[in-house]
C-alpha positions in Angstrom: -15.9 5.4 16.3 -18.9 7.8 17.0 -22.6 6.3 17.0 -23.9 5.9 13.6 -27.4 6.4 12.9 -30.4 3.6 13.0 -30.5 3.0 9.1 -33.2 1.0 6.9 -31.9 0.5 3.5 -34.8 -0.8 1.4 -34.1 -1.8 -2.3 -35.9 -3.2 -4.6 -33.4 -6.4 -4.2 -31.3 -7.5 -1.5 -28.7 -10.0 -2.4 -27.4 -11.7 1.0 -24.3 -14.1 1.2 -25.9 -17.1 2.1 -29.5 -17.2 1.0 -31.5 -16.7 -2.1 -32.1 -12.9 -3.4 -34.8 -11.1 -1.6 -37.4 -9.2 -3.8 -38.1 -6.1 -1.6 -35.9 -6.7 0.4 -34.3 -4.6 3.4 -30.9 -4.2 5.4 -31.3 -2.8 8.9 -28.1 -1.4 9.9 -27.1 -1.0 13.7 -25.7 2.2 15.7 -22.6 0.4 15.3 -22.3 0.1 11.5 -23.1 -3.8 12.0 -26.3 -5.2 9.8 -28.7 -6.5 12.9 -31.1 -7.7 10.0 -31.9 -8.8 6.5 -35.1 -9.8 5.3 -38.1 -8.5 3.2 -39.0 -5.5 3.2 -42.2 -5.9 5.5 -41.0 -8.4 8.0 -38.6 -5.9 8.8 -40.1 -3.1 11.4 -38.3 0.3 11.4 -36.7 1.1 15.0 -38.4 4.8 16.3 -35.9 7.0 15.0 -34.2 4.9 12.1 -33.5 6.6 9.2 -35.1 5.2 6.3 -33.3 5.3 2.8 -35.2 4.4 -0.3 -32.6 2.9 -2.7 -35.6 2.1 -5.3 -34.8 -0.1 -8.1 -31.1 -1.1 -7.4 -29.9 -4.8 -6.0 -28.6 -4.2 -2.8 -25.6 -7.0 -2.0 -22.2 -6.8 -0.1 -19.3 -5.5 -1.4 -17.3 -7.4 -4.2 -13.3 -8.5 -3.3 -10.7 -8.4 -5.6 -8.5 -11.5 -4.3 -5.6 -10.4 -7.2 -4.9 -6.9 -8.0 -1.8 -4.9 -9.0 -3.0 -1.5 -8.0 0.8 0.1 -8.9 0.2 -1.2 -12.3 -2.9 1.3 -13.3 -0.6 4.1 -15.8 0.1 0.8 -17.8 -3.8 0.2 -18.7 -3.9 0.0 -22.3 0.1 -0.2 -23.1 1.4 -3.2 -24.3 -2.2 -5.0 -25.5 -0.7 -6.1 -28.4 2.1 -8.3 -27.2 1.6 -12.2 -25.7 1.9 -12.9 -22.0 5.8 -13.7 -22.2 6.9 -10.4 -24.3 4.4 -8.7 -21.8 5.6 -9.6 -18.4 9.5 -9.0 -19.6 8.2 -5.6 -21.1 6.4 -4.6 -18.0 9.1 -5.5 -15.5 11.9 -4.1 -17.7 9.7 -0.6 -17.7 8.5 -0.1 -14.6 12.3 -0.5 -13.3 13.6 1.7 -15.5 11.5 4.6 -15.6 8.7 4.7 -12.0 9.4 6.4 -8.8 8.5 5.3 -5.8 5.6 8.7 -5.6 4.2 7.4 -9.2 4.1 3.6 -8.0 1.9 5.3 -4.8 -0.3 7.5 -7.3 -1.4 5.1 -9.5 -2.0 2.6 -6.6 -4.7 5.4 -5.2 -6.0 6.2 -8.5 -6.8 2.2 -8.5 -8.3 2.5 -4.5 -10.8 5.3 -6.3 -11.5 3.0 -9.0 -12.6 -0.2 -6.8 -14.6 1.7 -4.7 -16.7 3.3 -7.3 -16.9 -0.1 -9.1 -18.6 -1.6 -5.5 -15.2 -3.2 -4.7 -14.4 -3.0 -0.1 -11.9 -5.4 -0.6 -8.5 -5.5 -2.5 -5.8 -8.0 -2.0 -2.4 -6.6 -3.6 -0.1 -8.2 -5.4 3.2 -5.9 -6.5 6.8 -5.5 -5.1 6.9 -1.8 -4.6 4.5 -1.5 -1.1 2.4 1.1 -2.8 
């Protein structure tokens, strides 16, 4: 992986992991692509030659995980609202056998990767039976 640049990221909140949201906060980020610090915004002294990025008045926090997702299952979003879990499941399963390939399994899963991403979501634990 080439060198990264020095990056500040200053925001107007950070929101770390493991300790209470910082009000000005800042997120150094190494050469690397590692964070080498958290902290306020003034304790935190940019390196000669960091690049400093301004995120103004946004919370700044990790990326969110989805720990239960069915990514195949995105050309189904609003189909079959109307029914209860039972009818649903049977429904689903009976349809997607009958009438998906293997290439529209595979295109909804990446429409769903372009969807967590731009919803803050690094992290996606799939759950489906075709491998998409």
């Amino acid at each position: 992986m080439p060198d990264l640049p020095l990056t500040l990221y200053r925001a107007d909140w950070v929101l770390p992991v493991c300790a209470a949201p910082i009000r000005d906060g800042a997120v150094l980020v190494g050469t690397d692509g590692r964070i080498a610090a958290v902290g306020p915004r003034l304790a935190i002294e940019p390196p000669e030659g960091a690049v400093i990025e301004d995120l103004g008045p946004v919370a700044l926090m990790p990326g969110l995980v989805n720990v239960h997702a069915h990514p195949e299952l995105a050309m189904y979003r609003g189909a079959l609202e109307d029914l209860n879990f039972r009818d649903w499941i049977l429904r689903l399963v009976g349809s997607k056998r009958a009438a998906l390939t293997e290439a529209d399994f595979h295109a909804a899963a990446r429409w769903t990767m372009v969807e967590a991403v731009r919803s803050g979501i690094t992290t996606l634990a799939a759950t489906e039976s075709s491998g998409a």
